[in-house]
C-alpha positions in Angstrom: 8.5 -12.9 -14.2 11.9 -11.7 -13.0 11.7 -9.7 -10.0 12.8 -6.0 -10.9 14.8 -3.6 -8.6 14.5 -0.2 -8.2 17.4 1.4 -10.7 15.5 -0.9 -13.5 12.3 0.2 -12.3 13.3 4.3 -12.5 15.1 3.6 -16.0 12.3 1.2 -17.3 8.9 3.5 -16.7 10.8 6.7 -15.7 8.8 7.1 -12.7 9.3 8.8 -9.4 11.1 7.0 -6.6 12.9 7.5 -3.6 16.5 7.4 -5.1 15.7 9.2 -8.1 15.6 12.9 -8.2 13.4 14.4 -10.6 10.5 15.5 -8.0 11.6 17.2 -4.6 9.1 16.0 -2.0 6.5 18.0 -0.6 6.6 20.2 -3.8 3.3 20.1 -6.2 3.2 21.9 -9.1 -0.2 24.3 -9.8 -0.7 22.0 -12.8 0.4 18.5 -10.9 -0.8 16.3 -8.2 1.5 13.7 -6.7 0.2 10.0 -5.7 1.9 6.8 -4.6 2.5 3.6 -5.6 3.4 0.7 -3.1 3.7 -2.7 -4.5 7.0 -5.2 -4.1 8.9 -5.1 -6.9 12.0 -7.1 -5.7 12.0 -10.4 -3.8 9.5 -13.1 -4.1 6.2 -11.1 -4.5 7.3 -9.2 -7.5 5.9 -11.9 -10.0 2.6 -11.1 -8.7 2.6 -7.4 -7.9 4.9 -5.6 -10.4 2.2 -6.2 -12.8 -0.2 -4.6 -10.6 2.3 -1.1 -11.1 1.9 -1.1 -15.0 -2.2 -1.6 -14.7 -1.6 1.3 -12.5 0.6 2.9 -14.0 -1.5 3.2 -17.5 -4.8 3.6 -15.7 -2.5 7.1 -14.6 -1.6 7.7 -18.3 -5.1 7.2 -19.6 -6.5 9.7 -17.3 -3.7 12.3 -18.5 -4.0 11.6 -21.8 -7.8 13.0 -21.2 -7.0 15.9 -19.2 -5.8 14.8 -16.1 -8.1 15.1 -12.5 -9.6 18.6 -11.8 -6.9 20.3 -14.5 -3.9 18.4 -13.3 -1.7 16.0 -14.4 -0.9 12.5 -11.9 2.6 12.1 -11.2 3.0 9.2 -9.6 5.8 7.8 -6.6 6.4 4.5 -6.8 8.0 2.8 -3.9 9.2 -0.9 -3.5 7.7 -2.9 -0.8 10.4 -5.6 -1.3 8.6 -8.3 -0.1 9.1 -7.4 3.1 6.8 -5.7 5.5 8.5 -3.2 7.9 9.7 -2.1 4.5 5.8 -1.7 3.3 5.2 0.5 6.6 8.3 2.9 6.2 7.3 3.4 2.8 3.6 4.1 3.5 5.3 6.7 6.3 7.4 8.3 4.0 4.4 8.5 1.3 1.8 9.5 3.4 3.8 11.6 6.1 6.3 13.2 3.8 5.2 13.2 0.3 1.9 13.7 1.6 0.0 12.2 -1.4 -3.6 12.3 -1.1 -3.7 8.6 -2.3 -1.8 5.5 -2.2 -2.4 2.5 -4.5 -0.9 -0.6 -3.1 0.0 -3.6 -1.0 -0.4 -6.8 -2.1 -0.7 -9.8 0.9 -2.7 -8.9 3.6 0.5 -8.6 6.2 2.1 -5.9 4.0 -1.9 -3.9 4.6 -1.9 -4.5 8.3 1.6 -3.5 8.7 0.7 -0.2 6.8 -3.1 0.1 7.9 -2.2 2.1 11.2 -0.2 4.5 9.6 -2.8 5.3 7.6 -5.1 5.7 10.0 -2.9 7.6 12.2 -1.5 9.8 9.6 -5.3 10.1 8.1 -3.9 9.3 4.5 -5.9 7.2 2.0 -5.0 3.4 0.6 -6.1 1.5 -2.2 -6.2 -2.1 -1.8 -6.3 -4.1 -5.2 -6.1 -7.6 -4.1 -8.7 -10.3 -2.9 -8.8 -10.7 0.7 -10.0 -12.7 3.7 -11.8 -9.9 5.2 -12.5 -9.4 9.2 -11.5 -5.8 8.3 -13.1 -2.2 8.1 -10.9 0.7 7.8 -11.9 4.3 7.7 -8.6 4.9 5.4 -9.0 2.0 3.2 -10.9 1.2 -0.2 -10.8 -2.4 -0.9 -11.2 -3.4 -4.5 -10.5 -6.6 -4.5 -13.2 -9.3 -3.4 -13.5 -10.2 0.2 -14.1 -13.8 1.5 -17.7 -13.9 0.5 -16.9 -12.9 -2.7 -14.5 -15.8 -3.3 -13.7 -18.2 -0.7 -17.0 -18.6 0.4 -18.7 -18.9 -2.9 -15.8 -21.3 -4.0 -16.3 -23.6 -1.3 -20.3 -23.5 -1.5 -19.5 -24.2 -5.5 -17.4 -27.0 -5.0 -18.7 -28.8 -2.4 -22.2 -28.7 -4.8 -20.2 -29.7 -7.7 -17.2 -31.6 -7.1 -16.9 -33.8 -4.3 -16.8 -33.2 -0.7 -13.3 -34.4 0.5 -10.7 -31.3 0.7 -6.7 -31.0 1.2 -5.8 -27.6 1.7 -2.2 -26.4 1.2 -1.2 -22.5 1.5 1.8 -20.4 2.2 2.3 -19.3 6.0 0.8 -15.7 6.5 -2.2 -14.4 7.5 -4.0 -14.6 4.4 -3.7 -18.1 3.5 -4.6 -19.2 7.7 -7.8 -17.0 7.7 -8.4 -18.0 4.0 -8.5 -21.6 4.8 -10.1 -21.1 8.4 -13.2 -19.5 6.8 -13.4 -22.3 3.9 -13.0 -25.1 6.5 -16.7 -23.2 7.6 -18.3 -23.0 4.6 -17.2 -26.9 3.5 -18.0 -28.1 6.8 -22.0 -26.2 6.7 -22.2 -27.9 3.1 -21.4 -31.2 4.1 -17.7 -31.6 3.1 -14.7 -32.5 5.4 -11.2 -31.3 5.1 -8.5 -34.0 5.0 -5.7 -31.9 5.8 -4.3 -28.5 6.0 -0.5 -27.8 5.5 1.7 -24.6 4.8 4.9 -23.7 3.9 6.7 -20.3 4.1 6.9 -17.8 1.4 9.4 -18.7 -1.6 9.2 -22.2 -0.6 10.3 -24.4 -3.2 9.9 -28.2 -2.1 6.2 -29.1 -2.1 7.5 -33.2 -2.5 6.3 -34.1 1.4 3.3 -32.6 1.1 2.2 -33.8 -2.3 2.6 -37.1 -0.8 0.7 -36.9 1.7 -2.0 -35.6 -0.5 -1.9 -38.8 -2.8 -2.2 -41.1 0.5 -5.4 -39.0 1.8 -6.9 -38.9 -2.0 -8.7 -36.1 -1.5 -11.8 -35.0 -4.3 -10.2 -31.6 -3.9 -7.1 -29.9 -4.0 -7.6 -26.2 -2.5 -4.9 -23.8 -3.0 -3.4 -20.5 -1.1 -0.1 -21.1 -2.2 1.2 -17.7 -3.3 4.2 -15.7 -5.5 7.3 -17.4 -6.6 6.2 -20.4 -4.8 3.3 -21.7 -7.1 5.9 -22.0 -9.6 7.0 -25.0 -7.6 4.1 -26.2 -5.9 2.0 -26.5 -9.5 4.7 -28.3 -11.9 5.4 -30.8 -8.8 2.0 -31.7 -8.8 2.0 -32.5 -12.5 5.1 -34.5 -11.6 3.6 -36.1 -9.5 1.2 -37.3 -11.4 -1.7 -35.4 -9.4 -4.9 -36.0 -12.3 -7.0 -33.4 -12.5 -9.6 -34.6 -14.3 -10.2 -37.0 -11.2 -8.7 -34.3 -8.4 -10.0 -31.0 -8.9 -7.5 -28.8 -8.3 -8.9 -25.0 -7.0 -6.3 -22.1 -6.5 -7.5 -19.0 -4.6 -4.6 -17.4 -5.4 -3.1 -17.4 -9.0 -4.5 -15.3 -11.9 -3.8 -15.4 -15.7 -0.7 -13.3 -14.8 0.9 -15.3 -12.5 0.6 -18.5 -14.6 2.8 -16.3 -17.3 5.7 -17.3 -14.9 3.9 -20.8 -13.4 3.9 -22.1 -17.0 0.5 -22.7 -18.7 1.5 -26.6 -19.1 1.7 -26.4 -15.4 -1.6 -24.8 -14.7 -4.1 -26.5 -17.5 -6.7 -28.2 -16.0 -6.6 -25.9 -12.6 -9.6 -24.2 -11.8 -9.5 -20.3 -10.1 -12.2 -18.4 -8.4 -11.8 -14.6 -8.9 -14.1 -11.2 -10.1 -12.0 -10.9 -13.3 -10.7 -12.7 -15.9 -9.2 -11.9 -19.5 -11.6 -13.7 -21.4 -14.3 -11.8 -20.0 -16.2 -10.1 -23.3 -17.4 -6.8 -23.1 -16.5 -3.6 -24.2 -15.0 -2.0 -21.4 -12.7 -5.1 -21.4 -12.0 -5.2 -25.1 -10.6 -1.8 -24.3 -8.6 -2.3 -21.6 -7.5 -5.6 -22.6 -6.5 -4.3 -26.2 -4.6 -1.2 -24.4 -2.4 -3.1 -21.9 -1.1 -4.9 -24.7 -0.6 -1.9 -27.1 1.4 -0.5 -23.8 3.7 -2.9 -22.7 3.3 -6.2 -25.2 1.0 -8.4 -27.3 2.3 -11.1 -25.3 1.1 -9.7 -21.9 -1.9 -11.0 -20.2 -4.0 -8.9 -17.4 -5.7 -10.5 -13.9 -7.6 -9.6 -11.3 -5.9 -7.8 -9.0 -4.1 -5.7 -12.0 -7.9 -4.8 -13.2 -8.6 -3.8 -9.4 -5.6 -1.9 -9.6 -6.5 -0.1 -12.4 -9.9 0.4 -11.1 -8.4 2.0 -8.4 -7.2 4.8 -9.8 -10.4 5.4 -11.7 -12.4 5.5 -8.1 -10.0 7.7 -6.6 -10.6 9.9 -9.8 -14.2 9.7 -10.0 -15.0 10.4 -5.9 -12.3 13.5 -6.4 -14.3 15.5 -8.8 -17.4 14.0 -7.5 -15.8 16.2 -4.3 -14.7 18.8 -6.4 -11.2 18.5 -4.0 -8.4 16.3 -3.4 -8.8 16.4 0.1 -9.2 13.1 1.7 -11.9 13.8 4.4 -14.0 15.0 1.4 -12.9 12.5 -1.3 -13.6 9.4 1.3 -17.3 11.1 2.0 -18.1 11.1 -2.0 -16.7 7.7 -2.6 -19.9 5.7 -0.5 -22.2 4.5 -3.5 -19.9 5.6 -6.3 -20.3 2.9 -9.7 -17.4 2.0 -12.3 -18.2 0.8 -15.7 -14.9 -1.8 -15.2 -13.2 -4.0 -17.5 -15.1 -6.9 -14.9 -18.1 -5.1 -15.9 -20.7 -2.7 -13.4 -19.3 -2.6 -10.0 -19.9 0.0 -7.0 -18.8 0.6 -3.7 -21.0 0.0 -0.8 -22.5 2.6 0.6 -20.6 2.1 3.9 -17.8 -0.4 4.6 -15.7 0.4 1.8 -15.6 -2.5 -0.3 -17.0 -3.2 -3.9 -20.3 -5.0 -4.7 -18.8 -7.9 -6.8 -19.1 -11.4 -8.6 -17.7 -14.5 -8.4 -16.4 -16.4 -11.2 -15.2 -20.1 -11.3 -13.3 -20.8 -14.6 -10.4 -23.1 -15.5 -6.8 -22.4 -17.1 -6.1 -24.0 -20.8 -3.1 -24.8 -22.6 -2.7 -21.2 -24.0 -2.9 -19.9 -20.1 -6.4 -18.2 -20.3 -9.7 -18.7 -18.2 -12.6 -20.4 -20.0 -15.8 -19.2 -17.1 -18.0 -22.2 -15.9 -19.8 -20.4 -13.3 -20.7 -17.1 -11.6 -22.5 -15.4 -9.6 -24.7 -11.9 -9.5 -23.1 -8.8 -8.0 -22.6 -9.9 -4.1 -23.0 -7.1 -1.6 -19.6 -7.4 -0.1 -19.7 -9.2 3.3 -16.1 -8.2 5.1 -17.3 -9.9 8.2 -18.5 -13.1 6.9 -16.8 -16.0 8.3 -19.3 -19.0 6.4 
C-alpha cells in the first residue's frame, strides 16, 4: 500500500483535517457531533494503519446512514500521526484540547498510545485503541479493542510449543511492542518447555533482514516467531523465501501481519506463514458476511479486511452503543455505561470487561494461502482479557 499524505487523504474521502477548512473547530452543529481519527497515514506505518481509517471511516457512514447517535450525524477529524510519535501527541492535544471531541479512534504501535495516553488522561478525553497489544496497561481514558498478550502471544506460544517444536528464533522491530511482546513469550515458551535460540531486532522501515536470516539458518530453529512490523515485513518475508527458509520444516509465526498487510507483503511471500489474531476474513458468520461484503462494495472487490481494521470498526460501534446506553455524549458518563457492554462483531460475540477496559476475546491460529487469506487451525473460547499477564 502506498503511504498517502494528507492533501490525498482530504481529496480522496473528503474528510475533516487540520489543513482543510470545511469545519471551524470548537463549533458543533445541533444536528452534528464531531470525533477524531488518529492513525499514520504517511511514513512507514501507513501500510498498516490507513486501512484502519476506512474500517472507521464506514463504521461512521453506516451509523449515519441509520440515523446517526442520539439524532446526530458523526463528522469525523482525521489527523495523521506520520509515523512519528511527538506528532501522535500534538495531534491527540489538538483533538482532545481544542476540537474537544468526545472520542478519539486511533494509534496504532504501542509508542504512538503511550506518547498520547497522558494527554488523555490529563485532558480527561476518551481513546480507542484498535490494535493487539502487549498489555502491562490500565487506563481510565482508554478502551482497548484489540487483544492483549493473553489473548495472543501467550496462547501462541502455549500453541506452538504443544504443537510444533520447542526451539524458537525471535526477530522484531525495535520499539516497545515487539521487546515486551517477545519478553512475555520467552515466559510462556520457557514454562512449556521450549528455549529461545535467539532474539534480534531491527529499526522501523528496516530493509536488510540478510544477517539475521543467516544466523537463523545456523541456529535451525523449529520456529520462526515474528514482530517484525509495517513496511518492513515486506522485506523481512520475501528474504526469507529467498533464502530458502522451508516452512513446511520451520514454522514460521508472525504476531504482527494480518490479511491486509500481506496485500502489500505479497501473498507468494506470506503462503505457508501462520498468524495468531481475534479476526480473520474467512471467518463465516453473518455479521461478517456483512461487513466483509460492505467494505468491498465501499472501497473495492479487491480489498481484504484484518484485525485491527474489524477492531477499528468495532470501535466506533462501542462508543455508539455505551452513548445511548448513557443517554449523553459526555465522557465521564459514556466511560461508566461502557463496563459489560456486548457487540454482535464481524469476529463474532465479544464484550468489554466489566472493569479494566478491554474486550473478552479469542484466539485464532490460522495460516496464509496462495490467494492471501487465513484458513483457521485452531482457537480458543472467549478469554477474559488478562492486561497484566506476563506468562
Amino acid at each position: 500500500m502506498t503511504p498517502f499524505t494528507r492533501r490525498q487523504v482530504v481529496k480522496a474521502l473528503g474528510i475533516t483535517v487540520a489543513a482543510a477548512p470545511f469545519f471551524s473547530r470548537n463549533v458543533f452543529a445541533a444536528d452534528t457531533i464531531q470525533v477524531g481519527i488518529l492513525h499514520s497515514l504517511s511514513g512507514d506505518l501507513a501500510l498498516a494503519e490507513a486501512s484502519v481509517v476506512d474500517a472507521e471511516l464506514m463504521a461512521i457512514d453506516e451509523i449515519n446512514a441509520a440515523g446517526g447517535v442520539l439524532g446526530r450525524q458523526i463528522k469525523p477529524i482525521v489527523e495523521d500521526g506520520a509515523s512519528d510519535w511527538p506528532t501522535f501527541a500534538e495531534k491527540a492535544r489538538k483533538l482532545v484540547g481544542e476540537d474537544k471531541v468526545p472520542a478519539v479512534f486511533g494509534c496504532y504501535t504501542s509508542a504512538s498510545r503511550k506518547a498520547v495516553l497522558p494527554i488523555f488522561e490529563q485532558l480527561k478525553g476518551l481513546l480507542y485503541y484498535p490494535t493487539f497489544y502487549e498489555g502491562l496497561e490500565q487506563s481510565p481514558n482508554i478502551f482497548y479493542t484489540g487483544p492483549v498478550a493473553s489473548q495472543q502471544s501467550i496462547a501462541a506460544c502455549t500453541w506452538l510449543m504443544e504443537n510444533k517444536g520447542k526451539t524458537v528464533y525471535m526477530v522484531g522491530s525495535d520499539y516497545v511492542w515487539p521487546r515486551v511482546t517477545n519478553k512475555i513469550s520467552r515466559g510462556t515458551i520457557e514454562k512449556n518447555g521450549g528455549r529461545v535460540l535467539g532474539e534480534d531486532y531491527l529499526p522501523l522501515g528496516a530493509t536488510s533482514f540478510t544477517s539475521i536470516i543467516n544466523k537463523i539458518k545456523l541456529h535451525k530453529p523449529d520456529i520462526i516467531l515474528s514482530t517484525v512490523v509495517g513496511g518492513s515485513n515486506v522485506a523481512f518475508f520475501k528474504q526469507l523465501l529467498s533464502a530458502g527458509v522451508d516452512k513446511s520444516k520451520t514454522t514460521v509465526l508472525t504476531l504482527n501481519m494480518t490479511e491486509e498487510e500481506v496485500s502489500g507483503v505479497g501473498a507468494e511471500n506470506a503462503k505457508g506463514v501462520l498468524t495468531c489474531m481475534s479476526y480473520f476474513q474467512s471467518l463465516n458468520n453473518p455479521a461478517n458476511a456483512k461487513f466483509v461484503a460492505a467494505f468491498k462494495k465501499k472501497y473495492g472487490e479487491n480489498r481484504v479486511v484484518g484485525d485491527v481494521m474489524e477492531c477499528g470498526y468495532n470501535s466506533v460501534y462501542l462508543w455508539k452503543s455505551g452513548v445511548e446506553k448513557a443517554n449523553s455524549f459526555d465522557i465521564a458518563k459514556v466511560l461508566a455505561s461502557t463496563s459489560n457492554l456486548e457487540l454482535d462483531a464481524p469476529e463474532g460475540q465479544i464484550k468489554m470487561h466489566a472493569t479494566n477496559h478491554h474486550m473478552w476475546k479469542r484466539a485464532r491460529i490460522g495460516e496464509f494461502g496462495a490467494d492471501g487469506q487465513v484458513k483457521i487451525i485452531y482457537e480458543t473460547p472467549l478469554i477474559e482479557p488478562a492486561p497484566y499477564a506476563q506468562a
